[in-house]
N, C-alpha and C positions, 0 to 999 in steps of 0.2 A: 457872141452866141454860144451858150451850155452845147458840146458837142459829145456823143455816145459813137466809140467806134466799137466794130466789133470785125476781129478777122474771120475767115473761114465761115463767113456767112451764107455764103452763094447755096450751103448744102448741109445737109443734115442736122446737127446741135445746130453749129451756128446760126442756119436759117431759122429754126426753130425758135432761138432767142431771139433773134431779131424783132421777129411777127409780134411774140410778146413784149418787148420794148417797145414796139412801135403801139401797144394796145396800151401801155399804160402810162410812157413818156413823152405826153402829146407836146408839148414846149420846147422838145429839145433837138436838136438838128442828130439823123442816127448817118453816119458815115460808115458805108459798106466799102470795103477795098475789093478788089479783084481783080487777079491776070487777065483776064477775060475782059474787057469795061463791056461788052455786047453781052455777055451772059449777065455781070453788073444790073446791067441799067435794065434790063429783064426779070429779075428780084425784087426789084424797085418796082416794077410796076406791080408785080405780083402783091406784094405786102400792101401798098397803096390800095389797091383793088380790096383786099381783105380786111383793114384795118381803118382807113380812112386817112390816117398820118400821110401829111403834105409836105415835111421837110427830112426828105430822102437824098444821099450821094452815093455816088459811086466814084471813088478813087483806084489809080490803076495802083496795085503793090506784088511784085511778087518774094515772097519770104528767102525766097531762097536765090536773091540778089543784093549785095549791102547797099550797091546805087540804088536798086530800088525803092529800097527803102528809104534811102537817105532825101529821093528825090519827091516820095511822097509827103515825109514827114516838112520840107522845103513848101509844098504844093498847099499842104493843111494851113503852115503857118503864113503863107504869104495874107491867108484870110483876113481881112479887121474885126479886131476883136470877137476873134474865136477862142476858146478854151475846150478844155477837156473834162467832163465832170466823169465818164467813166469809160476807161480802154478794158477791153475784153482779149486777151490773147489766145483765143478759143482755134485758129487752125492749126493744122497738125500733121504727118503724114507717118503711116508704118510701111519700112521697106523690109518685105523678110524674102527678097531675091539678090538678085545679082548687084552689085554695088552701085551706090547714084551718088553721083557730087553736083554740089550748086555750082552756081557762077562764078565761086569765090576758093572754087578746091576743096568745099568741106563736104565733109560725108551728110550725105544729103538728111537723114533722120535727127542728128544731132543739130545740124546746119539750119535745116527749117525749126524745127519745135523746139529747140532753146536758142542759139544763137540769132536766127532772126527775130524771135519772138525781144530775145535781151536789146538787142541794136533797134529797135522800133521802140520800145518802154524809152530806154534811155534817151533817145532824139527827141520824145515827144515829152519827156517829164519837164522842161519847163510851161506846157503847155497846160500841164494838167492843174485844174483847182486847188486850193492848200486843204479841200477838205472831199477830193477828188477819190475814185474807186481804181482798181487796178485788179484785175482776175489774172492766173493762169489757169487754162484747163490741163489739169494733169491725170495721173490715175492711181488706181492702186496697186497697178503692176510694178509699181517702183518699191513695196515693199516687198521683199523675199517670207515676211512670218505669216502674211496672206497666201502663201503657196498659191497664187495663181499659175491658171494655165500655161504663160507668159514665164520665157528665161530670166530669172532677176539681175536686175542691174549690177553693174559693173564702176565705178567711178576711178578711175585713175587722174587722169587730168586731162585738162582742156584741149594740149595738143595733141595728145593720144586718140581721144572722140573726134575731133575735127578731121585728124589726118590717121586715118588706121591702116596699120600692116597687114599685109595678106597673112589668113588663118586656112588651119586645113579643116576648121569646123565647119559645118554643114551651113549653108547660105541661111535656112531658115531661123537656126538656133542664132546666129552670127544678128540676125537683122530682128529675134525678138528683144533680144539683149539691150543692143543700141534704140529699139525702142523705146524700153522701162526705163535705160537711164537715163534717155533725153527727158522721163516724165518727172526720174527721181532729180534733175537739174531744175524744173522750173519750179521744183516744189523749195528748194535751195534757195533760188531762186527770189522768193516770195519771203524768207527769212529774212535774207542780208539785206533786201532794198528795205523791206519794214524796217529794219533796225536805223539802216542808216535815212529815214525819213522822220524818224521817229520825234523830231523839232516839230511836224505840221500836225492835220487834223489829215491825210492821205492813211487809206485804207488797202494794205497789199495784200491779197487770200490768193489760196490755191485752190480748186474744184477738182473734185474727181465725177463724173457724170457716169460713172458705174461702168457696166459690161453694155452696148447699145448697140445689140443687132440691127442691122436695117439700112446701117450709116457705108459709105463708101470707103473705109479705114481698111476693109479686105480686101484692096482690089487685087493685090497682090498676094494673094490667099493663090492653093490650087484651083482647081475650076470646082472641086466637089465642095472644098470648103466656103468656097464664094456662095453654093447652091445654100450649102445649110447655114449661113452666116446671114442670108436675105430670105430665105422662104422657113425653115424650120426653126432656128436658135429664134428668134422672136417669140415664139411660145412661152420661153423660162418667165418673157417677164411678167404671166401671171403666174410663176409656180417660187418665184425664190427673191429674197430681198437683190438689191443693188442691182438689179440688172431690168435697162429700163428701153421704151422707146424712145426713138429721136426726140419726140415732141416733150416728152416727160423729163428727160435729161434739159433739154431748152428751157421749157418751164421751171425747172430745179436752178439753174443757172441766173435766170433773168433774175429771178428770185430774190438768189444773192448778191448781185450787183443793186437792186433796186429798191428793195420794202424795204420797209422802215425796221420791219424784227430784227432787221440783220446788220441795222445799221452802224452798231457797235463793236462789230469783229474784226480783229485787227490782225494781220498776221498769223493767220491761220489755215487749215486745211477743213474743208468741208466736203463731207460724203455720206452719201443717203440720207441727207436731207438735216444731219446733225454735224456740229465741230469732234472731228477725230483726231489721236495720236497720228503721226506717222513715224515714219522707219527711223530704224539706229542714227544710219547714216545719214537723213537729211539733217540732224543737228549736231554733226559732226564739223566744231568750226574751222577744221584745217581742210575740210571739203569746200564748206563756205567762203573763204578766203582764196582758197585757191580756185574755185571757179569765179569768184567774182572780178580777180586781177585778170585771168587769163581771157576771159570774156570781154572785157573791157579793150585789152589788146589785139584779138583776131577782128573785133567787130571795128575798129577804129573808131569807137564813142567813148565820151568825156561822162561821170556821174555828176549831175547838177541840180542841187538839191532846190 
């Protein structure tokens, strides 16, 4: 059975994409992961209720454990004849406080939104179709010539991001940094696997879903900027391009993984709704190369085309 995962569902974008997958992929099994399988399988009912689609899962995964991962992508394939026709790598986490590591000793921003996102792609590409879809949700805080609000990224290398030295820079600036570069990685990211799939009919894009007040990404915000990140910043998105609702970002997303307009994009980034440049540095091949070997080695996954 044609199988649609999508992480980071349980809430905000992700959920958002889901409802609209589920509205228009009626044939196809959508697989929700979740730390949670109680909050899971409560998603599941909710889209089911709204949507009518009857082949819903909930798998337990948490990103920011490589057993986890390893044991759900194990869990998927024990299936008979399951496949993957499109992985969505849509969860994600900004830490801009005090330091968080996964289960594995990596700094927890880089750890979840690249490194687990890579070690999940990679377990699960022999599953996916030879003419199968693959998203990362990134942003455009990974480029610095966007001057966003957001400190720009930083790329040194793999074990630098995984394992960082204490700094005397301020927690916040420290934690928007390692944000943007964990976005400016999966945009990398999205590069090298297209290249080196480049033998199938596999489609690898990046997604930037804009500026998305509303979403739970500020939890670690002050408590003023949490106020205006849920109750006021939602206003811009009828005053200014690229800055949109949960729902709108989801729908921009399903989008792309799913209509037919889009079905020819191959290794690319898309943002507001059209294919963009992005930064210096994500086509930087000595960036490329060196996160793709170092990745490969922290996450203990094999590339298998």
């Amino acid at each position: 059975m044609d199988s649609i995962i999508i992480t980071g569902a349980t809430s905000g974008i992700g959920f958002e994409c889901t409802l609209q997958m589920a509205q228009i992929a009626k044939n196809e099994q959508i697989i929700i992961p979740a730390r949670n399988i109680k909050a899971g399988k409560e998603i599941i009912e909710k889209i089911k209720t709204k949507t009518g689609h009857k082949n819903l899962k909930c798998l337990e995964l948490d990103l920011a454990s490589l057993e986890s991962i390893r044991k759900f992508s194990e869990s998927f394939a024990k299936e008979k004849n399951n496949s993957i026709s499109i992985l969505i790598n849509n969860a994600g986490v900004q830490n801009i406080g005090e330091t968080h590591y996964t289960a594995d000793g990596f700094e927890e921003t880089f750890g979840v939104n690249h490194l687990g996102s890579f070690a999940l792609t990679m377990q699960l590409l022999p599953l996916i179709k030879n003419d199968g879809h693959i998203i990362f949700t990134s942003s455009e805080t990974h480029d610095p010539a966007l001057k966003t609000p957001i400190e720009p990224p930083i790329y040194t290398s793999v074990q630098d991001l995984a394992f960082p030295k204490e700094t005397a820079e301020k927690p916040n600036i420290v934690g928007q940094r390692r944000y943007s570069t964990s976005k400016l990685c999966n945009i990398i990211t999205t590069y090298q696997l297209q290249e080196r799939v480049k033998n199938t009919n596999m489609r690898i894009n990046a997604y930037d879903p804009g500026m998305t007040p509303g979403t739970g990404l500020a939890k670690t915000y002050s408590p003023i900027m949490r106020f205006l990140w849920k109750n006021v910043f939602p206003v811009l998105t009828l005053l200014k391009s690229n800055i949109h609702s949960p729902a709108q970002a989801g729908r921009n997303l399903a989008n792309l993984a799913y209509s037919e307009k889009y079905k020819d994009l191959k290794g690319i980034y898309f943002s507001d709704g059209k294919v963009v440049k992005t930064s210096v540095d994500s086509y930087n091949k000595v960036f490329q190369k060196s996160l793709w070997d170092g990745s490969l080695e922290l996450t203990k996954t094999t590339f298998t085309e």
